[in-house]
mmCIF file of the N, C-alpha and C atoms, coordinates in Angstrom:
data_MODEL
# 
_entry.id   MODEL 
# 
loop_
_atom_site.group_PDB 
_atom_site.id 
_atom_site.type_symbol 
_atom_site.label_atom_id 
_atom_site.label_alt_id 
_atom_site.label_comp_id 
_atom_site.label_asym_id 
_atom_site.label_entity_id 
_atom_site.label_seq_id 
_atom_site.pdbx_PDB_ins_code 
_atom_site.Cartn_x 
_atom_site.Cartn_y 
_atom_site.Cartn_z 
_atom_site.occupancy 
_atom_site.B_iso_or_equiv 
_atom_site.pdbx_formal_charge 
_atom_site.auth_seq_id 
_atom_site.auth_comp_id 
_atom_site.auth_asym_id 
_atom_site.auth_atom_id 
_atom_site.pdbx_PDB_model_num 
ATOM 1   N N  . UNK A 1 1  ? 2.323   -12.218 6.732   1.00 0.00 ? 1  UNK A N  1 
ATOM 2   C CA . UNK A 1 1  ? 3.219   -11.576 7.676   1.00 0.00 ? 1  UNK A CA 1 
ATOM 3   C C  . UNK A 1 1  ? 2.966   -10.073 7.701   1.00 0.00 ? 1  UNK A C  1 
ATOM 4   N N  . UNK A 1 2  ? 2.705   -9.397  6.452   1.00 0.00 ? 2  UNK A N  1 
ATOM 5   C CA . UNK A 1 2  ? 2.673   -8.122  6.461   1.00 0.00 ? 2  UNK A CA 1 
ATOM 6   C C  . UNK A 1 2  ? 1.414   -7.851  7.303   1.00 0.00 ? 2  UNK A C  1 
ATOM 7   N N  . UNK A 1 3  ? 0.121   -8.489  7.101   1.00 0.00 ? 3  UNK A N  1 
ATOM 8   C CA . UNK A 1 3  ? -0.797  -8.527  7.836   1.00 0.00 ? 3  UNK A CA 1 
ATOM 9   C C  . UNK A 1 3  ? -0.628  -8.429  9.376   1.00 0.00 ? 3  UNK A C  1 
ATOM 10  N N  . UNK A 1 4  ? -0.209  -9.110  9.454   1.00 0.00 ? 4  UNK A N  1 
ATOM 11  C CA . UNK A 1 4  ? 0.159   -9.337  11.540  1.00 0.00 ? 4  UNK A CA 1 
ATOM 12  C C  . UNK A 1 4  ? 0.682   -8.185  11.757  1.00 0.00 ? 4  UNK A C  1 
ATOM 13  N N  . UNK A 1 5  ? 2.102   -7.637  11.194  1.00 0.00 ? 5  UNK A N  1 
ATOM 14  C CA . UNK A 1 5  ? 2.378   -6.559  11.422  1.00 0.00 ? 5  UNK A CA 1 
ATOM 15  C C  . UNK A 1 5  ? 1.715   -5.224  11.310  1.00 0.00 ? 5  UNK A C  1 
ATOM 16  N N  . UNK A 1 6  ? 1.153   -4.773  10.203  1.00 0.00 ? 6  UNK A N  1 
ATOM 17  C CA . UNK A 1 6  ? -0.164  -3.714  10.101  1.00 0.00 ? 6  UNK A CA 1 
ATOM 18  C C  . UNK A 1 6  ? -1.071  -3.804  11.505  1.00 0.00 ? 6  UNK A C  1 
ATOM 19  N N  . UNK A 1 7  ? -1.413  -4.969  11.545  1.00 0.00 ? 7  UNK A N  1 
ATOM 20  C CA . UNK A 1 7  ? -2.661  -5.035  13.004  1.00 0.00 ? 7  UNK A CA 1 
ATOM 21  C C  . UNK A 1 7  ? -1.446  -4.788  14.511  1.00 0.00 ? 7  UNK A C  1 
ATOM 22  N N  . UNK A 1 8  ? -0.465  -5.239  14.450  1.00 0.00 ? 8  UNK A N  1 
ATOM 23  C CA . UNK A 1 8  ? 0.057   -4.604  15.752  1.00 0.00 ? 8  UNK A CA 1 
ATOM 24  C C  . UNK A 1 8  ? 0.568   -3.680  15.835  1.00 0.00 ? 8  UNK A C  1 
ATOM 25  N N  . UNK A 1 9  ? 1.101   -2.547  14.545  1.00 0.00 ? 9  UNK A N  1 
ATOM 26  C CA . UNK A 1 9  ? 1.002   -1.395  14.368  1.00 0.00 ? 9  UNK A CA 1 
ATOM 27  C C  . UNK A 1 9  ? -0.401  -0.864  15.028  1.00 0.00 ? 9  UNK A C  1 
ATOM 28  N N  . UNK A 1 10 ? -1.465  -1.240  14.443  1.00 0.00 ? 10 UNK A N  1 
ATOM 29  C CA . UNK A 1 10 ? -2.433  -0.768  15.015  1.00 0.00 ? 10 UNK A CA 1 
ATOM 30  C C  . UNK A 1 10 ? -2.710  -0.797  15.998  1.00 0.00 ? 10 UNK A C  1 
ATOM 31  N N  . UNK A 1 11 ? -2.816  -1.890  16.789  1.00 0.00 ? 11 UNK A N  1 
ATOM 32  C CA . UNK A 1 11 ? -2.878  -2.501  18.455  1.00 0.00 ? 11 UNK A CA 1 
ATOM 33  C C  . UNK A 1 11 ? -1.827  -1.320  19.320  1.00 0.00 ? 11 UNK A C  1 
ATOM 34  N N  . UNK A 1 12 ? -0.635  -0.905  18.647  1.00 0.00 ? 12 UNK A N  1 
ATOM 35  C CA . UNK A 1 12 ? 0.516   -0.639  19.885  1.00 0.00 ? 12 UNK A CA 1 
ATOM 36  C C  . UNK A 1 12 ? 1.217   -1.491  20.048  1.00 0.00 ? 12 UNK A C  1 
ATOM 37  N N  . UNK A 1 13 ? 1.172   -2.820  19.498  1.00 0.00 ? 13 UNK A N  1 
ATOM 38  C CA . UNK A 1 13 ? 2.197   -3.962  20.462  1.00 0.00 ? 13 UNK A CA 1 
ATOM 39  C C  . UNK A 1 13 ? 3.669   -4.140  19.846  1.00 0.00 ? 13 UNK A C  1 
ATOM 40  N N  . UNK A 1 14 ? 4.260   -5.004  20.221  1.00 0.00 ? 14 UNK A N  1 
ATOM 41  C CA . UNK A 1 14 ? 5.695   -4.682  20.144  1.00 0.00 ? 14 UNK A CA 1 
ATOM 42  C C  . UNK A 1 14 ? 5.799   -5.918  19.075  1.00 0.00 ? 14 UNK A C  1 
ATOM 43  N N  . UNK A 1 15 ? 6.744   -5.572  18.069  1.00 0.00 ? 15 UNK A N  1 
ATOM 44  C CA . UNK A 1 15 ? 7.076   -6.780  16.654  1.00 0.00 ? 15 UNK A CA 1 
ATOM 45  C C  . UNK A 1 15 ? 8.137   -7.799  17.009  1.00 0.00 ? 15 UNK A C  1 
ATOM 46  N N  . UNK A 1 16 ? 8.032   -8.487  16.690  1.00 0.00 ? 16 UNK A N  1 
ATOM 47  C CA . UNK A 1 16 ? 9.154   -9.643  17.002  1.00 0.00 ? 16 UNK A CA 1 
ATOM 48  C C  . UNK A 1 16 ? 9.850   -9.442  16.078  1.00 0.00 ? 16 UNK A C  1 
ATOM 49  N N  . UNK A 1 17 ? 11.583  -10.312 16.852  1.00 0.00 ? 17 UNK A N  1 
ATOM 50  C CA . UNK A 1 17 ? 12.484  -10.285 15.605  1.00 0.00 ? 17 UNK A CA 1 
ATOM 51  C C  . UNK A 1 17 ? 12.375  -10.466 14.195  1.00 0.00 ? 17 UNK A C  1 
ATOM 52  N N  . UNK A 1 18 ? 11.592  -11.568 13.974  1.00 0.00 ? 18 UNK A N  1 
ATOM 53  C CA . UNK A 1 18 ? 11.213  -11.690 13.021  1.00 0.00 ? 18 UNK A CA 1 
ATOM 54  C C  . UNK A 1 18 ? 10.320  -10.891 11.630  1.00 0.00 ? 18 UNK A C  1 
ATOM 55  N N  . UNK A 1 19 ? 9.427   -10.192 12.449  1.00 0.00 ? 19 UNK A N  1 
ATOM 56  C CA . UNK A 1 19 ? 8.393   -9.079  12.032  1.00 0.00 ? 19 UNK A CA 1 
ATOM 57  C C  . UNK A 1 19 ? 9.266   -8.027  11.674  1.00 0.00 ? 19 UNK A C  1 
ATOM 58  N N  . UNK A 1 20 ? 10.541  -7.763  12.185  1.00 0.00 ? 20 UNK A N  1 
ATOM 59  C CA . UNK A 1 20 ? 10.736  -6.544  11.788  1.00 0.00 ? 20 UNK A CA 1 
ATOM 60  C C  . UNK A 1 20 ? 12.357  -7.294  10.646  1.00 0.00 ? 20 UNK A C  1 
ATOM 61  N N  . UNK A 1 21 ? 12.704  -7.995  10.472  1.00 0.00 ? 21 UNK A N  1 
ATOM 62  C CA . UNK A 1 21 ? 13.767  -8.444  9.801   1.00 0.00 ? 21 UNK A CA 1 
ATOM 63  C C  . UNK A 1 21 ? 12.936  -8.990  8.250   1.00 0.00 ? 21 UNK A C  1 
ATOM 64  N N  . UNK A 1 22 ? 11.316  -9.047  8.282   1.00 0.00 ? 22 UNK A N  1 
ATOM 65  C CA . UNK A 1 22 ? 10.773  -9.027  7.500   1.00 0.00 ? 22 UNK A CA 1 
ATOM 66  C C  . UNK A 1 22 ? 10.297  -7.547  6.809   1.00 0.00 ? 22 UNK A C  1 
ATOM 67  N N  . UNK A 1 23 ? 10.085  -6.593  7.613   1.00 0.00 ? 23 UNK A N  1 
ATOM 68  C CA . UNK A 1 23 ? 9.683   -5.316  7.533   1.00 0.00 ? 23 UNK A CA 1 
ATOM 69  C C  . UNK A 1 23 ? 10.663  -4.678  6.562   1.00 0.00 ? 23 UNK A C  1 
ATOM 70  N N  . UNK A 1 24 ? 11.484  -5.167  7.134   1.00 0.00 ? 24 UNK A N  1 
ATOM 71  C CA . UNK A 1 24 ? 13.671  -4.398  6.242   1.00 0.00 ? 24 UNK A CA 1 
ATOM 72  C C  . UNK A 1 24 ? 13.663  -4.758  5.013   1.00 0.00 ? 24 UNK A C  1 
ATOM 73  N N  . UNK A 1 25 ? 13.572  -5.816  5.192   1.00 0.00 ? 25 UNK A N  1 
ATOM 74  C CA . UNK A 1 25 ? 13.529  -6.712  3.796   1.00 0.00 ? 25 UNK A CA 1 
ATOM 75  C C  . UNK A 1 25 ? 12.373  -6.204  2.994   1.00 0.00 ? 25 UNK A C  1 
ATOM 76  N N  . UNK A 1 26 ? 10.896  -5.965  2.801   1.00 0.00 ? 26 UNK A N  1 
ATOM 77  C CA . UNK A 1 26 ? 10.210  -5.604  2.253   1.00 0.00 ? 26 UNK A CA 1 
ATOM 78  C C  . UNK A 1 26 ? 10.270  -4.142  1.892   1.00 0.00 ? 26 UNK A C  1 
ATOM 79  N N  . UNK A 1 27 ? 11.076  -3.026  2.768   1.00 0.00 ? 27 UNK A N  1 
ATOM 80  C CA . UNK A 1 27 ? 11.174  -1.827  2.022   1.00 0.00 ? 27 UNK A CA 1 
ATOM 81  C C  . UNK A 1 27 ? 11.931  -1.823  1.395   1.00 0.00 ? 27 UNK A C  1 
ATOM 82  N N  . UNK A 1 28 ? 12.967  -2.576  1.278   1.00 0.00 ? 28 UNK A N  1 
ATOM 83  C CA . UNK A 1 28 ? 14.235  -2.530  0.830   1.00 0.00 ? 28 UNK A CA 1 
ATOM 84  C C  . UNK A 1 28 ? 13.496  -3.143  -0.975  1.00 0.00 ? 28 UNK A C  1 
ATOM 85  N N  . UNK A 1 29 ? 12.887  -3.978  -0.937  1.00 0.00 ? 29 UNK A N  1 
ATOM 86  C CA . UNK A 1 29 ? 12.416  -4.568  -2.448  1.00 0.00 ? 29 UNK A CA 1 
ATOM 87  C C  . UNK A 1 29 ? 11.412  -3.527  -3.055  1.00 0.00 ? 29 UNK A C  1 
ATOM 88  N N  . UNK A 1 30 ? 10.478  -2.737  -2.089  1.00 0.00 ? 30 UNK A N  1 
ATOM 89  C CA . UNK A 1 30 ? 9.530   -1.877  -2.332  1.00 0.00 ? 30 UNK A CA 1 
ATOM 90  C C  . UNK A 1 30 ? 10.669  -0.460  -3.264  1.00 0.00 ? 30 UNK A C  1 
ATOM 91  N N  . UNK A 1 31 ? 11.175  -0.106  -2.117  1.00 0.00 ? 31 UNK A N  1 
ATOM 92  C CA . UNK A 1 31 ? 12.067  1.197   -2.753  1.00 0.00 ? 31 UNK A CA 1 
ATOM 93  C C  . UNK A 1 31 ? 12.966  0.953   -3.711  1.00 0.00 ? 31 UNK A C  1 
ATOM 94  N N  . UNK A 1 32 ? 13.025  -0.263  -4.399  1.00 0.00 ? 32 UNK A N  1 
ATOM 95  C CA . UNK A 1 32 ? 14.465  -0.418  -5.598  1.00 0.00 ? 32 UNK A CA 1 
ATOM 96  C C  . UNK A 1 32 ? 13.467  -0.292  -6.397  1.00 0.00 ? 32 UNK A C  1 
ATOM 97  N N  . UNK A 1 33 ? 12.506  -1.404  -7.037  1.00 0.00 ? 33 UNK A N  1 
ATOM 98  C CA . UNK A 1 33 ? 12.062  -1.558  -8.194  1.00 0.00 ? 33 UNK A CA 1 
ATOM 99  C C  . UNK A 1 33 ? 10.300  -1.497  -8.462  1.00 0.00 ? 33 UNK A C  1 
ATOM 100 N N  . UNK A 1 34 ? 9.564   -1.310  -7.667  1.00 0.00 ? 34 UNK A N  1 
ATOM 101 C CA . UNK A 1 34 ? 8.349   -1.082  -7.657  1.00 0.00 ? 34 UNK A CA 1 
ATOM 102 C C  . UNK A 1 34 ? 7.643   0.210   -7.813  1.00 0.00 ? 34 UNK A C  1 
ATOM 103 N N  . UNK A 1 35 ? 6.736   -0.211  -8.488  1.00 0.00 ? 35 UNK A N  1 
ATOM 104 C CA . UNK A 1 35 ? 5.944   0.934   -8.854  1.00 0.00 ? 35 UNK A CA 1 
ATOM 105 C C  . UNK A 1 35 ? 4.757   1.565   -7.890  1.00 0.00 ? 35 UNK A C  1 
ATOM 106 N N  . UNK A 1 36 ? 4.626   3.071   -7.113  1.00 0.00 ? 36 UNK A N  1 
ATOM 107 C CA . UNK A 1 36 ? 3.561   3.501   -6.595  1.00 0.00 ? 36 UNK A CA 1 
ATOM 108 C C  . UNK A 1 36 ? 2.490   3.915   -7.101  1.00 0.00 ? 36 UNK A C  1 
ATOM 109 N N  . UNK A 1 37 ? 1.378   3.898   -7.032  1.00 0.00 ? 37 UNK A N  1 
ATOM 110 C CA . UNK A 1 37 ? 0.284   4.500   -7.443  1.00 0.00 ? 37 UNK A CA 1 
ATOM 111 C C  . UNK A 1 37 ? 0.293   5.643   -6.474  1.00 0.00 ? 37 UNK A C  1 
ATOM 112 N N  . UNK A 1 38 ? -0.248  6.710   -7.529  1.00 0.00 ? 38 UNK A N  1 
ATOM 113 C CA . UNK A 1 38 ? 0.021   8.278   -6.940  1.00 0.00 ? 38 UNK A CA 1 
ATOM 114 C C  . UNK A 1 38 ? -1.413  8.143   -6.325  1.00 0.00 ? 38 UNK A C  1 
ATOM 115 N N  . UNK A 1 39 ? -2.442  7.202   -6.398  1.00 0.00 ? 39 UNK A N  1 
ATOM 116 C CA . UNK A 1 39 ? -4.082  7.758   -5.755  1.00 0.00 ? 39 UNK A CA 1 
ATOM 117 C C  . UNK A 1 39 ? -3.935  7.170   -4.241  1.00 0.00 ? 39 UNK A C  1 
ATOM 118 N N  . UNK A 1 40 ? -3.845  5.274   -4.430  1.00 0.00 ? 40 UNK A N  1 
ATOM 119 C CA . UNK A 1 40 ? -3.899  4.798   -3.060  1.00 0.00 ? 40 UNK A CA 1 
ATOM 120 C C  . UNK A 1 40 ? -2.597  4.645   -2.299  1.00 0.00 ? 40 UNK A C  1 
ATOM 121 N N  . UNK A 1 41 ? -1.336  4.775   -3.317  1.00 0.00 ? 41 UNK A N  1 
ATOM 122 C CA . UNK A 1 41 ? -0.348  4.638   -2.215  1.00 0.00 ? 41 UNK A CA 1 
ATOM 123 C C  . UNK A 1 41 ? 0.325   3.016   -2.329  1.00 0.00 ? 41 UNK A C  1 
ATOM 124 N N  . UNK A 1 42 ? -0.369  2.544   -3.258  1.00 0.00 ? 42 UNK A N  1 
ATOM 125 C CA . UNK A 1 42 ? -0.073  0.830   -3.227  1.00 0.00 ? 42 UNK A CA 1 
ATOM 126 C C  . UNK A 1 42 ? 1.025   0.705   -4.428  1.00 0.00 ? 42 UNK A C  1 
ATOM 127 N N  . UNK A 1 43 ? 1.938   -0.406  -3.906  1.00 0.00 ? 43 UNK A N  1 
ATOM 128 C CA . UNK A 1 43 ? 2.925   -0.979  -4.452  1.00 0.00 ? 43 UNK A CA 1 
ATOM 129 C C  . UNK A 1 43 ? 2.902   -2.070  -5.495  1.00 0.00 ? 43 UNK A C  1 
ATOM 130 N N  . UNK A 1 44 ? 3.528   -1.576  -6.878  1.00 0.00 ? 44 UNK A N  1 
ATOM 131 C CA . UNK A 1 44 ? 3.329   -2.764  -8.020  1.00 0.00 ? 44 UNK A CA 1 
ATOM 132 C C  . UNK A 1 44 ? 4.347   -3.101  -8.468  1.00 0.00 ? 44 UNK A C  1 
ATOM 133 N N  . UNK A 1 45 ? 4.414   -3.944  -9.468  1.00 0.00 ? 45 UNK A N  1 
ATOM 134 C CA . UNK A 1 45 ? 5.440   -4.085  -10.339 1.00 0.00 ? 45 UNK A CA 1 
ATOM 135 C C  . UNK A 1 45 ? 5.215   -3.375  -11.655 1.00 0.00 ? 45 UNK A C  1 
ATOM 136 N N  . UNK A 1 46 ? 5.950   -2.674  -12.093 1.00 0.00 ? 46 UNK A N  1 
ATOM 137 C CA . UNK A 1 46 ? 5.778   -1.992  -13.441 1.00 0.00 ? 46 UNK A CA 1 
ATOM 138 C C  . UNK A 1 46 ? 4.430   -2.348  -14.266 1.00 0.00 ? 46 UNK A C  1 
ATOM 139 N N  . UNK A 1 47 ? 4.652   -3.248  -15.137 1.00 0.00 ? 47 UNK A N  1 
ATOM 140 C CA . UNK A 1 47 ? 3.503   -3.302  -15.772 1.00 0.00 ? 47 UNK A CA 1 
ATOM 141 C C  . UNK A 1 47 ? 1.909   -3.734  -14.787 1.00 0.00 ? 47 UNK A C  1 
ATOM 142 N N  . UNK A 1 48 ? 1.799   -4.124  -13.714 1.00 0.00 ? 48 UNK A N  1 
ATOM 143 C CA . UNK A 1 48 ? 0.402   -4.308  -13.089 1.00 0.00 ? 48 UNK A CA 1 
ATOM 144 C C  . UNK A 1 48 ? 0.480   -2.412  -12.640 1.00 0.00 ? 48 UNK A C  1 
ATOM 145 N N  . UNK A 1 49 ? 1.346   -2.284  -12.381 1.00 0.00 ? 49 UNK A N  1 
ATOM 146 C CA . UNK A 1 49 ? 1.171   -0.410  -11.614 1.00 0.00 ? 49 UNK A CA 1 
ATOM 147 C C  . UNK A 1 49 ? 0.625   0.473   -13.071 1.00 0.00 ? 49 UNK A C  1 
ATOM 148 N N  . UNK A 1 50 ? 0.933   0.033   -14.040 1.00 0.00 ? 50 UNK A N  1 
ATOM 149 C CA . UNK A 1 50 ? 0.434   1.167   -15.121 1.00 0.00 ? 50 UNK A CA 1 
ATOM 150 C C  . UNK A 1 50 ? -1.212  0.693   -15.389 1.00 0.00 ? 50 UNK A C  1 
ATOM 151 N N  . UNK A 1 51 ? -1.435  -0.948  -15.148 1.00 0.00 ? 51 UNK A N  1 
ATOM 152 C CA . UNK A 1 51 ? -3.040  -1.729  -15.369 1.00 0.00 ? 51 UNK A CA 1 
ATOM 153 C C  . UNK A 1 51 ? -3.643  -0.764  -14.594 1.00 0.00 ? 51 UNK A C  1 
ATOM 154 N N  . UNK A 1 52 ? -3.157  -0.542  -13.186 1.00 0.00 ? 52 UNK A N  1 
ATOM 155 C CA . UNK A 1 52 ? -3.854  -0.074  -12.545 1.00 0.00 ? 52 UNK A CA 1 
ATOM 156 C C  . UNK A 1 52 ? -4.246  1.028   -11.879 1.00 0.00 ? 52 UNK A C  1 
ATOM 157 N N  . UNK A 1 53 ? -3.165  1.811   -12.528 1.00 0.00 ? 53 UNK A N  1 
ATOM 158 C CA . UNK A 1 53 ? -3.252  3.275   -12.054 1.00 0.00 ? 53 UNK A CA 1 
ATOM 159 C C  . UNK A 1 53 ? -4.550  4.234   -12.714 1.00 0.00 ? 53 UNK A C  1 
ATOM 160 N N  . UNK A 1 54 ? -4.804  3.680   -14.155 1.00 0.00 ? 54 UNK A N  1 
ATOM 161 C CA . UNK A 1 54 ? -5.960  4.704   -14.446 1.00 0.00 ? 54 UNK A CA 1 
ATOM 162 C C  . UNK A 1 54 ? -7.683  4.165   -13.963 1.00 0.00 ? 54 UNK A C  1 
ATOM 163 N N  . UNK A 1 55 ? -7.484  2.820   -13.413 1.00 0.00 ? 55 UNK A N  1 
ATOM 164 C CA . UNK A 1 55 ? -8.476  2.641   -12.711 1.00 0.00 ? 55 UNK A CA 1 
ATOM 165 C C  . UNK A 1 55 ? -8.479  3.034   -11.368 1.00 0.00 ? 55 UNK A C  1 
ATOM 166 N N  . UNK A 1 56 ? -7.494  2.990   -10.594 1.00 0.00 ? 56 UNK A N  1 
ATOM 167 C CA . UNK A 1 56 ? -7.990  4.000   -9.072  1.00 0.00 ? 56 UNK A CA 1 
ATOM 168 C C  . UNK A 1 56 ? -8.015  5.324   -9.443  1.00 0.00 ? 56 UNK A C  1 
ATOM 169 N N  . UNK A 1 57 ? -7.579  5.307   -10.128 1.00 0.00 ? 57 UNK A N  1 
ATOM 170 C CA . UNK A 1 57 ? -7.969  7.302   -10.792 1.00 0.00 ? 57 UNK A CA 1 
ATOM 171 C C  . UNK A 1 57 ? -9.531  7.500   -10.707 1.00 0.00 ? 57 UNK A C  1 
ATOM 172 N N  . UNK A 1 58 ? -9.682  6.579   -11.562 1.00 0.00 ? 58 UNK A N  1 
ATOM 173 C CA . UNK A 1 58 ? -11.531 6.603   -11.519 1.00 0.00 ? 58 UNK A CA 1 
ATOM 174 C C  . UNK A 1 58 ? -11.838 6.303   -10.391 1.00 0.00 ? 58 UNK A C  1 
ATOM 175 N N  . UNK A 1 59 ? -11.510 5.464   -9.487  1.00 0.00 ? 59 UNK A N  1 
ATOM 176 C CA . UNK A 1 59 ? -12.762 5.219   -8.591  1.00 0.00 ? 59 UNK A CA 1 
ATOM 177 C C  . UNK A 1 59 ? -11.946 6.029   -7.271  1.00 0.00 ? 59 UNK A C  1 
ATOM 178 N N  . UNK A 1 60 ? -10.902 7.266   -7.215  1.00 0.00 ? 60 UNK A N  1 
ATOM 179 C CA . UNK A 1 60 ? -10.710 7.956   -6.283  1.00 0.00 ? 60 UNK A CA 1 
ATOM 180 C C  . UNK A 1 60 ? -11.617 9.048   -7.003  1.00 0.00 ? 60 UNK A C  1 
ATOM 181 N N  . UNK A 1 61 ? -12.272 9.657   -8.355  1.00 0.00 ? 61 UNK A N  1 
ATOM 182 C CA . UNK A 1 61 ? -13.064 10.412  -8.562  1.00 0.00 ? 61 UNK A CA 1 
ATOM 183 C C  . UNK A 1 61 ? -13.907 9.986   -8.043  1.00 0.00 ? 61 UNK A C  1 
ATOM 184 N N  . UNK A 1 62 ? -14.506 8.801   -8.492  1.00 0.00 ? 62 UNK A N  1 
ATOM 185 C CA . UNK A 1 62 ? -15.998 8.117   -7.913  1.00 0.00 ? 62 UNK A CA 1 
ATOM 186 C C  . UNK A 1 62 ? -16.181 8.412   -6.580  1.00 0.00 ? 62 UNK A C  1 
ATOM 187 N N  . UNK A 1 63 ? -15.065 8.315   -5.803  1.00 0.00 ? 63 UNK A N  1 
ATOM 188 C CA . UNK A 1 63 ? -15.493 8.752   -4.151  1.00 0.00 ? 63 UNK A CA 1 
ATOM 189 C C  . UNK A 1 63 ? -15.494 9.941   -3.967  1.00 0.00 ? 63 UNK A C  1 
ATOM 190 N N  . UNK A 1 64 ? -14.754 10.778  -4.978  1.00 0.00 ? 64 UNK A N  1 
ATOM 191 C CA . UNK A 1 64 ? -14.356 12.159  -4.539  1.00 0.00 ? 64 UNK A CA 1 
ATOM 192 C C  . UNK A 1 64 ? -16.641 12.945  -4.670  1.00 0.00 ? 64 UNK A C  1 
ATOM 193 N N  . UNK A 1 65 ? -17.190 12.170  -5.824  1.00 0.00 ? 65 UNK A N  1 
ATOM 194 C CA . UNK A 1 65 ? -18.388 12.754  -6.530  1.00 0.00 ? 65 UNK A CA 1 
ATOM 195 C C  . UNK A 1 65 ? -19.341 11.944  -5.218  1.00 0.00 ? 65 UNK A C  1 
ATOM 196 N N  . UNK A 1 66 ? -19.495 11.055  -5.017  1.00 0.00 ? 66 UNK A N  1 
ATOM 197 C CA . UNK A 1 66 ? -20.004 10.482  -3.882  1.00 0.00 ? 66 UNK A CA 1 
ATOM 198 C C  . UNK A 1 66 ? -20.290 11.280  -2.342  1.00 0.00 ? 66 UNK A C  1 
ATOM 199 N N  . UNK A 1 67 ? -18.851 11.644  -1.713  1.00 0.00 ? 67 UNK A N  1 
ATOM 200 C CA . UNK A 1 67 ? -18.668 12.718  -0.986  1.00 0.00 ? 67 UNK A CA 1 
ATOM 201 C C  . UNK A 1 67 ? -19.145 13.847  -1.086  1.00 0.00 ? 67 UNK A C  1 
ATOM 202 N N  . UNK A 1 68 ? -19.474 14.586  -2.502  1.00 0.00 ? 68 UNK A N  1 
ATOM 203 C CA . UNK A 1 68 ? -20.113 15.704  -2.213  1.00 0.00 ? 68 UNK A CA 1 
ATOM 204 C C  . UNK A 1 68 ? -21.733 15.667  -2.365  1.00 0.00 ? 68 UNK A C  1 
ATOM 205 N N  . UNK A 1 69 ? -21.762 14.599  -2.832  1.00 0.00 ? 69 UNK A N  1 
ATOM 206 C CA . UNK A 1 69 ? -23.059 14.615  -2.210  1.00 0.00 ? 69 UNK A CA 1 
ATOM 207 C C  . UNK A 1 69 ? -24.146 14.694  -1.249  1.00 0.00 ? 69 UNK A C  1 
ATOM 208 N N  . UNK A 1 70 ? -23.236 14.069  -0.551  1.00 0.00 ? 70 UNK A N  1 
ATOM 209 C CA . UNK A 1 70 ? -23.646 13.432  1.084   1.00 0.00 ? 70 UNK A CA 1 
ATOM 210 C C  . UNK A 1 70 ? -23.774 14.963  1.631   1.00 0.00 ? 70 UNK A C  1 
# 
């Protein structure tokens, strides 16, 4: 569901009742108890958000060293 919605965000098109009574509901669980990663922006649960925060660390360096190369 989140999928469909992202792509008609993208498209411009208009969400159905449904799409957006799902949308409510998902920030609403996002903003109580989940964890952000400060690199990509992605949503965890406590312990997978700490697995994974010092690995996008690395590989937002890895792109950052990549980029200046080019």
């Amino acid at each position: 569901m989140a999928f469909r919605i992202a792509m008609k965000e993208v498209r411009g098109g208009k969400k159905t009742e449904e799409e957006l009574v799902y949308q409510q509901k998902e920030k609403k669980i996002i903003n109580s108890s989940m964890f952000k990663c400060h690199f990509c922006g992605r949503h965890f649960n406590e312990e997978s958000g700490k697995r994974h925060e010092p690995f996008c660390q690395q590989k937002a360096k890895d792109m950052m060293h990549k980029q200046k190369r080019k």
